[in-house]
Structure formats: C-alpha cells, structure tokens
C-alpha positions as CSV (number, residue, x, y, z in Angstrom):
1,X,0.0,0.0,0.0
2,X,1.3,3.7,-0.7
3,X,1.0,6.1,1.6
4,X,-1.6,8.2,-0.3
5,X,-3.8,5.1,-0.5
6,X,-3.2,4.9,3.2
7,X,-3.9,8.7,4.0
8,X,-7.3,8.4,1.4
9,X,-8.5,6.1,4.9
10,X,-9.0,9.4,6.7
11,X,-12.8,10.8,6.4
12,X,-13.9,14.4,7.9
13,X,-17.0,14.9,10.3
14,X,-18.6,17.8,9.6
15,X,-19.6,19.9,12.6
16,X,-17.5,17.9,15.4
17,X,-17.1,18.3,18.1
18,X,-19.0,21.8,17.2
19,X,-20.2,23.9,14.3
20,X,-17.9,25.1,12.0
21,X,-15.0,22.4,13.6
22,X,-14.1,19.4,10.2
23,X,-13.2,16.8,12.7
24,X,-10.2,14.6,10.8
25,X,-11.0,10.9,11.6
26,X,-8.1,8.5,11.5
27,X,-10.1,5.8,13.0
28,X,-10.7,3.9,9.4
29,X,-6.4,4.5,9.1
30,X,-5.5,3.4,12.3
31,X,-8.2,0.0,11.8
32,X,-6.0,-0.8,8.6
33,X,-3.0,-2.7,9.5
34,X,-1.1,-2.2,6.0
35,X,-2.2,1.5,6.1
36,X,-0.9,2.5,9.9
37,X,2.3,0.5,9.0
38,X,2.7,3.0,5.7
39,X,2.2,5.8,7.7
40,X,4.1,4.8,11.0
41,X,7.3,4.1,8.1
42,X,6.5,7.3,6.1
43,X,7.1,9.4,9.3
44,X,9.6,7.7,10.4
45,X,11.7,8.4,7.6
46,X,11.8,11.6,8.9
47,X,13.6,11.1,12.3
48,X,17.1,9.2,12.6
49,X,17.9,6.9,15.3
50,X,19.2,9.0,18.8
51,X,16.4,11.2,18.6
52,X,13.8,11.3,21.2
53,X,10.3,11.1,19.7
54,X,7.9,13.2,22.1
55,X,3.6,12.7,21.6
56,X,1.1,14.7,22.0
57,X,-2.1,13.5,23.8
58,X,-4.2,11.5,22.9
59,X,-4.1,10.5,19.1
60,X,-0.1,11.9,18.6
61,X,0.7,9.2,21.5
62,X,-0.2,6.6,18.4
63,X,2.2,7.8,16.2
64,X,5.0,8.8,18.1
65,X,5.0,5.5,20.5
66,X,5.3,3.6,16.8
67,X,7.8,6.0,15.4
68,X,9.8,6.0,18.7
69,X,10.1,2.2,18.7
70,X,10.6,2.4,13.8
71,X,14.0,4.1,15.0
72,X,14.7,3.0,18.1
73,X,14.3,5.6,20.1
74,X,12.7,6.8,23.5
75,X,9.3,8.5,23.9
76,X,8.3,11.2,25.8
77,X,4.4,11.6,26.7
78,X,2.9,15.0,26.1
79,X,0.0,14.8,28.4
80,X,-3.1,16.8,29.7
81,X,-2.9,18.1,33.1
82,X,-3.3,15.9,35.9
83,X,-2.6,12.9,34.0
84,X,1.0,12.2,35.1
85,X,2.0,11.0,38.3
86,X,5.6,12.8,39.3
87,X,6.6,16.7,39.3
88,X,5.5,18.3,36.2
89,X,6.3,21.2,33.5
90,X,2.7,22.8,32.6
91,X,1.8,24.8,29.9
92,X,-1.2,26.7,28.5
93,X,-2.6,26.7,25.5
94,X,-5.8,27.9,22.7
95,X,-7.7,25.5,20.8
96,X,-10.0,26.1,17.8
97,X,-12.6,25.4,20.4
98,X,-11.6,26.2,23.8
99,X,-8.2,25.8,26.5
100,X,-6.0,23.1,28.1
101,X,-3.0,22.5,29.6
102,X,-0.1,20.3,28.7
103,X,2.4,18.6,30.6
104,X,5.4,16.7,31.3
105,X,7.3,15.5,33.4
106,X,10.4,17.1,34.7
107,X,12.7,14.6,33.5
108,X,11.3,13.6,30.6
109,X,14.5,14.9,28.7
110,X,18.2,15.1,29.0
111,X,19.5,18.5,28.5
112,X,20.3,19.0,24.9
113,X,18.3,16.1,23.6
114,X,16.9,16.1,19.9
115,X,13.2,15.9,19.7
116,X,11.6,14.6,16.8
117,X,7.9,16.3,17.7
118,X,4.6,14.6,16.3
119,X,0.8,14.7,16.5
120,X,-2.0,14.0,14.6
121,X,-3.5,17.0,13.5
122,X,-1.8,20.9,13.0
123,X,-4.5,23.5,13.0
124,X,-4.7,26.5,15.1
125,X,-0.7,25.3,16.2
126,X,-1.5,26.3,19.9
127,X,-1.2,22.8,21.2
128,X,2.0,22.4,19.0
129,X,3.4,25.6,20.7
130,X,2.7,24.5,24.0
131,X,4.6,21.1,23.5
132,X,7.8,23.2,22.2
133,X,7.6,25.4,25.2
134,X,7.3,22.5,27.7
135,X,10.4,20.1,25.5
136,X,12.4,23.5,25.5
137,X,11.8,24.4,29.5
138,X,12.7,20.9,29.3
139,X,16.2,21.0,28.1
140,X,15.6,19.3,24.7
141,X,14.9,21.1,21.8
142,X,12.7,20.2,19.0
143,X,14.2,19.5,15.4
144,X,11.1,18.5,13.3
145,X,7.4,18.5,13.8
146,X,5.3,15.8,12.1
147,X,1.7,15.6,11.9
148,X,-0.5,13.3,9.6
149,X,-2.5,16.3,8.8
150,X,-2.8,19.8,8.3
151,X,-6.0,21.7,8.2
152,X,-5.5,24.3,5.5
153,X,-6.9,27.9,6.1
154,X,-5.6,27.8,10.2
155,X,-2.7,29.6,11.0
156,X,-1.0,26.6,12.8
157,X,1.8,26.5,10.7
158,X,2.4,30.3,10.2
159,X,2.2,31.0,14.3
160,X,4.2,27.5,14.5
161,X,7.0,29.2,11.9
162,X,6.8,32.4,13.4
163,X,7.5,31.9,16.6
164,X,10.5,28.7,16.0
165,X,11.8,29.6,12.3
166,X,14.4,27.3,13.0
167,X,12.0,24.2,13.3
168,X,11.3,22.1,9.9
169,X,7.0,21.4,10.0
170,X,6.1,18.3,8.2
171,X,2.5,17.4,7.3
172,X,1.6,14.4,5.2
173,X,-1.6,15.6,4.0
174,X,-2.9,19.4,4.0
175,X,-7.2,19.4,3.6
C-alpha cells in the first residue's frame, strides 16, 4: 500500500465536536494494519535513530509511540494536566474550540536532547506551541514536527513558523 492510499482512509465529520469544527478521523487508518504501517514508516523516515520522539495527547501518543520504537528511540508523553503522576512542567494553551494545559514531566528529557515532535492534527498550532515550550523548559529542543494532517486555512503552521523559524514542520496531508 502507498501512503496516499493509506492517508485516502481518513474521512472528515462535519460539525464535530462543534459547528464550523471538520473533525479529521483517523479511525478507518489506524483500523487498517497495512495503512498505519505506511504511515508509521512514512514518518519515520523523517527522524534518525538517537532522537527522542515526544507525543502529543491523545491521538499523537499513536504515532509517536510507533515511530519512537521504527528508530529505536525513546518516547516522551505529552500529556493533559493531571494525567501524570511525578513533578510536572505545565503549559497553556488555545484551541480552535476552547483551552487546556499540557504537561510533562520534569525529567522527561536530558539536556540537549533532539526531539523529533509529532501529532495528529496541526490547526490552530497552539497545542503544537505549547509542546515546544514544555520540551524547551525541558532541556531538549525540538528539530522537526510531524503531523498526519494539516487543516489548511488555520494559522498553525504560520504562528508554528513564526514563533521557532528554526524548526522544519512536516505534514503528510494538507485538507
């Protein structure tokens, strides 16, 4: 399978989780065993062994856990507040639809680790930004984002570009 014939699996839902929000289902992708393997060896070629691969909650955990363990490398959970159990890093951040918080833990990374950054979906980029913030107050720094998708017409990948010019931003599919 190629990975647009893979990446074809994803179907939109209209007005989810609100109006106006095109909810990206991976579901039908992730079901597809030759599909999620395209995909998981797609992104991977994007890393390099001795990076770490750092998730974002919940559907980038997918991803990056398979990624992380393509190249052989650790994984870092990006979580939602309260979900991890030692000292924590916290951030704040804007959604198309509302505000969280993500976090991680305080030694999640050595300082001056690589970070190989990946999550399902880049929109509005807040969640993306808060994830840098946290790996960077971290001691890492991040090298290259991946996501699956990009929703065209948000600014994630502008604010994303604007505010780290020096990090690459991968998307496998833009809608």
């Amino acid at each position: 399978m190629d990975i647009d014939e893979a990446l074809s699996l994803i179907r939109e839902i209209p007005d989810y989780p609100k109006p106006g929000i095109r909810f990206q289902d991976i579901t039908p992708l992730l079901a597809h065993p030759k599909a999620f393997a395209t995909v998981i060896e797609n992104l991977a070629s994007f890393g390099q062994p001795g990076l770490l691969v750092a998730g974002i909650e919940a559907r980038g955990f997918i991803f990056a856990a398979a990624v992380a363990h393509e190249l052989g490398s650790g994984f870092i959970p990006i979580r939602k507040a309260g979900k991890l159990p030692f000292s924590v890093i916290s951030a704040k951040y804007g959604l198309e639809y509302g505000s969280d918080t993500l976090e991680i833990h305080t030694d999640a990374i050595a300082p001056g680790s690589k970070v190989l950054l990946i999550d399902d979906v880049l929109a509005t980029g807040g969640t993306i930004c808060a994830a840098i913030d946290l790996i960077n107050r971290g001691g890492g720094a991040v090298v290259h984002i991946l996501s699956l998708l990009e929703i065209g017409g948000l600014p994630g990948r502008t604010q994303i570009a604007q505010r780290y010019p020096e990090i690459k931003i991968t998307s496998l599919v833009v809608s």
